[in-house]
N, C-alpha and C positions, 0 to 999 in steps of 0.2 A: 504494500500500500504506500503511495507517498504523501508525503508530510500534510495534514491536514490545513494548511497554513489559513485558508477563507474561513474554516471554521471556526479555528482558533480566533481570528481578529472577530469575528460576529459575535463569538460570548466574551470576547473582555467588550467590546463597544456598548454589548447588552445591559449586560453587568455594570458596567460604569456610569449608564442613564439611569438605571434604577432611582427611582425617589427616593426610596426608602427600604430597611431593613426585608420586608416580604416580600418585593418586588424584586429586591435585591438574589433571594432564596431561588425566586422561581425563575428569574431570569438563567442564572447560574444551572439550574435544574435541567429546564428545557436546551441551554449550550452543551450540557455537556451531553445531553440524550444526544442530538445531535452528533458532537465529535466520536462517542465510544465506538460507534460506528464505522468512523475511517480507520482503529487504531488497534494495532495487533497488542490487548489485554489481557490476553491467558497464553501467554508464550511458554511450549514443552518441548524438550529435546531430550533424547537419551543421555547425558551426561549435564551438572551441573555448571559445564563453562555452555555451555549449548544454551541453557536455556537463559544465562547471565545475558549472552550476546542477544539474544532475543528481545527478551527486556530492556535492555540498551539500549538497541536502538530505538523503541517507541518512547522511551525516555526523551533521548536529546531531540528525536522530532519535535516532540511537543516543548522543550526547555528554548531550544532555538527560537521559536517566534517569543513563545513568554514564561519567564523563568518557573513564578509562580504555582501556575498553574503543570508545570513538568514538575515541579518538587511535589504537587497533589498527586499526579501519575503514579509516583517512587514510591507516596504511601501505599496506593493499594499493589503496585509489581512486587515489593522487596516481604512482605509475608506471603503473597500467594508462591512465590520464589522459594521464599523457605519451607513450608508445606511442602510443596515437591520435593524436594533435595536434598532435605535433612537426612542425613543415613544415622544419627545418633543410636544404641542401641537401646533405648529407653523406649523410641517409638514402634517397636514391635509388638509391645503388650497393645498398643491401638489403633496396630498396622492396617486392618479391615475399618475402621472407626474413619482413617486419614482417607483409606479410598474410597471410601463412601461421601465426605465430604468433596473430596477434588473434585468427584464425579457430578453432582450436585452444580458445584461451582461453573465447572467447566459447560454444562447442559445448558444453565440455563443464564450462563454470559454474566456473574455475578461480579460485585465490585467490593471490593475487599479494606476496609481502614486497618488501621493498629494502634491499639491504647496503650497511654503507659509512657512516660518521657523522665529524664533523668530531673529535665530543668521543674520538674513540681515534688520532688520527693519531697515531704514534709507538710508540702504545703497544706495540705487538706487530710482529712482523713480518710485510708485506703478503702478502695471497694472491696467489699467483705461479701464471702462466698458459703454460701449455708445448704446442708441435703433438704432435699425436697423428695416427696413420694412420685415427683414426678422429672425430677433431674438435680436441680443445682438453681437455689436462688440468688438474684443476684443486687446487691444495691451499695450506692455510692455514685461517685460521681469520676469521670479522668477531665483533666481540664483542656490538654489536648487532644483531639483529635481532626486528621484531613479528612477532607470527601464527605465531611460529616453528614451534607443534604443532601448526598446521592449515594453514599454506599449502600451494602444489600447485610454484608453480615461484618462484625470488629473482631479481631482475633486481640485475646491480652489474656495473662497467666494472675492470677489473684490467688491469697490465704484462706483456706479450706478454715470456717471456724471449728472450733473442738476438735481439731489436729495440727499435726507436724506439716502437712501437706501444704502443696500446690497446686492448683488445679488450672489446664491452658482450657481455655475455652473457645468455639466460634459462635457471638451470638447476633439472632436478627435484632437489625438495628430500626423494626416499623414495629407502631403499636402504643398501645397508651402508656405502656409502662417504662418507653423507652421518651428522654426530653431534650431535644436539642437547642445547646444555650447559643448565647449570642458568636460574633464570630472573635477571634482570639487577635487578628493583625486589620488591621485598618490600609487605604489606598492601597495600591495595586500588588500588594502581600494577602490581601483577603482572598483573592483568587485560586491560593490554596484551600480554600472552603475548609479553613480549623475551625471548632470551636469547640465547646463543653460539653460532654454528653453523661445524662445520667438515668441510672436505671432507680425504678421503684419498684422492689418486688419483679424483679424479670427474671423469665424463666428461661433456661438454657436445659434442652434435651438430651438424656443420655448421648445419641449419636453426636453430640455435638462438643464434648469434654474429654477431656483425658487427667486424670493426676499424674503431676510427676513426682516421682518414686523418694527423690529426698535435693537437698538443695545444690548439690554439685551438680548435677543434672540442668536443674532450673540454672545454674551460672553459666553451663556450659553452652545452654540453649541461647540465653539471652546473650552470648557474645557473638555465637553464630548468624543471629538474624540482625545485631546490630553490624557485623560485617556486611550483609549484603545488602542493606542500609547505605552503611558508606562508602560502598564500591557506585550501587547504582547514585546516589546523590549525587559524587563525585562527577559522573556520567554526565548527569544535567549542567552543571556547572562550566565544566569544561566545556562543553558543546556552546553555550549563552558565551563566555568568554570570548573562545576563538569568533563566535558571529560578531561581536563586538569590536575586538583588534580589526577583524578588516574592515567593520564599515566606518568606524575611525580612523583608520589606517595606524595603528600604534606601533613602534617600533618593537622589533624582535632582540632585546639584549642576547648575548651570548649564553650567560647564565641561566635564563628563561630557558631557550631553547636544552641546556645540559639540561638543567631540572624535569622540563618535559620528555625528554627521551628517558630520564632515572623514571619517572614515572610510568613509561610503558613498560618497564620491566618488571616494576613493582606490581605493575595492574594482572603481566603475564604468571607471576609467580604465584600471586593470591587465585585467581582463576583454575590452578594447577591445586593449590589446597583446599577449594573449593567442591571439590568431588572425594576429597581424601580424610574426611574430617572424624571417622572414625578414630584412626590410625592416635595410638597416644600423642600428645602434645600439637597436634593440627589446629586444633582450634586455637590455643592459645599463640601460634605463629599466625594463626589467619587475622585473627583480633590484631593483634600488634603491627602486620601489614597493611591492613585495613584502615587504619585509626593515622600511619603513616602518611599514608594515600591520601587521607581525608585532610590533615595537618599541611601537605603540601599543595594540594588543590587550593585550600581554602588563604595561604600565601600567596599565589597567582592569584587569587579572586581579589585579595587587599590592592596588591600593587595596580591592577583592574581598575579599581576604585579610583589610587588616587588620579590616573591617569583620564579619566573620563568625569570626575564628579563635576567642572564644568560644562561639560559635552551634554550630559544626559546625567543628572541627577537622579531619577525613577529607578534605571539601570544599576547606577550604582548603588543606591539605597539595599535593591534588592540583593544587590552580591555580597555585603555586608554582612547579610545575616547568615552565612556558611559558618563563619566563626564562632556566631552562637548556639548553632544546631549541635546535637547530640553528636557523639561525646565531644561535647565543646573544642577549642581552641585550648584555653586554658586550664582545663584537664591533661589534654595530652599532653603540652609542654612539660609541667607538673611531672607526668607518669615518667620523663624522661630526664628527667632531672635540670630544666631550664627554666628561667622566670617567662611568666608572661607578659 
């Protein structure tokens, strides 16, 4: 399919006449019904760089005309991504459970969020997970989440109360028990459709849960999906940058250019661990690749910045906030023993 570029500029033009916060919803609703259309969104290959490339590229399609809205794309690719690919050995007690939901997904063209962000730990108090005679109840609140007015079902892992446990869930995100809050970014950042989503009393059905078995488990998962997080984010970023240097015409330092070639190696290698993540110690090389990858991307996005913020200020507003996306800028410098 090629780049859906008309579509794209029709839902942010839509989106940006809105009068007002409903207008604003439905607008966004009907552009994206619209684009999902042109946009290869349940990408599957036989191995885990296969379906990475897949994903990628409907990524930078869509990051290229507008950034925003590719970073909304990344929420629902980068868990249905991991869904596929996970080969963790944990996921075998819900190996029939996983294909039953992809199958679901994949039928009837489903659109995927993911809850749960580093940047709110504390803030609120966690969604809390309780048995029901009928699955798993569910209540609280996550403050971020993308695609929040179009997704179909959120994947996020919550505390089992009266246990040790974890329980990953995928739940529908329509219905009265489910409430979507206002949007979380303002001007042309809102086009990621974040915002607050909270359950009262929601039900999540057996086929639709898993526990995991104990918390190395749960650490090992949540490093793996925030990899493919920051391979595909990456992805977007890069692709909006490079459109940016040529239609500025920016110059290419030398350094730049070394740094982007260290990064095609880096991108080759993590892809290469990306299929291998059983294997002791994978995950923890793919996380520290990953997170690498992310730290240097988001370097190139600064320098981006200062170079254009009189050109096009919107642009660079929006490349700004790589730094602050999961796992921060400032984290990883931190992990690696440098100031921020």
């Amino acid at each position: 399919m090629s780049p859906p570029t008309d579509r794209i500029e029709d839902l942010v033009a839509d989106a940006t006449l809105a009068p007002d916060d409903m207008a604003w919803r439905e607008a966004f609703r009907r552009g994206f019904a619209g684009l999902r259309a042109n946009l290869h969104l349940h990408p599957a290959d036989s191995t885990a760089a296969g379906t990475f490339e897949a994903a990628a590229a409907t990524a930078r399609d869509v990051a290229v005309n507008c950034l925003p809205l590719g970073i909304a794309i990344v929420m629902h690719l980068y868990p249905l991504c991991v869904l596929r690919c996970v080969p963790l050995p944990w996921w075998r007690r819900g190996a029939l459970r996983r294909s039953r939901l992809l199958r679901i997904i994949d039928t009837r063209a489903l659109i995927l969020s993911n809850a749960g962000s580093e940047r709110t730990t504390g803030a609120h108090p966690p969604v809390m997970l309780t048995r029901a005679h009928d699955g798993i109840r569910v209540d609280g609140t996550y403050d971020y989440v993308s695609l929040a007015n179009v997704a179909d079902l959120v994947l996020f892992s919550a505390p089992l109360a009266d246990s040790d446990r974890n329980v990953f869930c995928a739940a529908d995100l329509r219905g009265e028990s489910v409430r979507i809050g206002g949007g979380k970014f303002s001007n042309s950042m809102r086009l990621s459709d974040t915002c607050s989503v909270t359950f009262d009393n929601h039900r999540v059905a057996p086929d639709c849960y898993i526990e995991v078995p104990d918390v190395t488990t749960l650490s090992c998962m949540a490093r793996y999906q925030r990899s493919w997080f920051h391979l595909l984010l990456g992805e977007c970023y890069l692709a909006r940058i490079e459109h940016l240097r040529r239609q500025w015409d920016l110059a290419r330092p030398v350094e730049q250019i070394a740094s982007l070639n260290e990064l095609a190696h880096l991108r080759e290698y993590a892809l290469r661990l990306l299929g291998g993540t059983a294997a002791p110690g994978n995950v923890d090389s793919l996380s520290r690749v990953t997170a690498a990858i992310k730290l240097r991307i988001s370097l190139h996005a600064q320098a981006t910045v200062a170079a254009i913020r009189n050109l096009d200020e919107t642009s660079a507003t929006e490349l700004s906030f790589l730094g602050r996306q999961p796992t921060s800028d400032e984290r990883i410098l931190r992990s690696i023993g440098a100031a921020a």
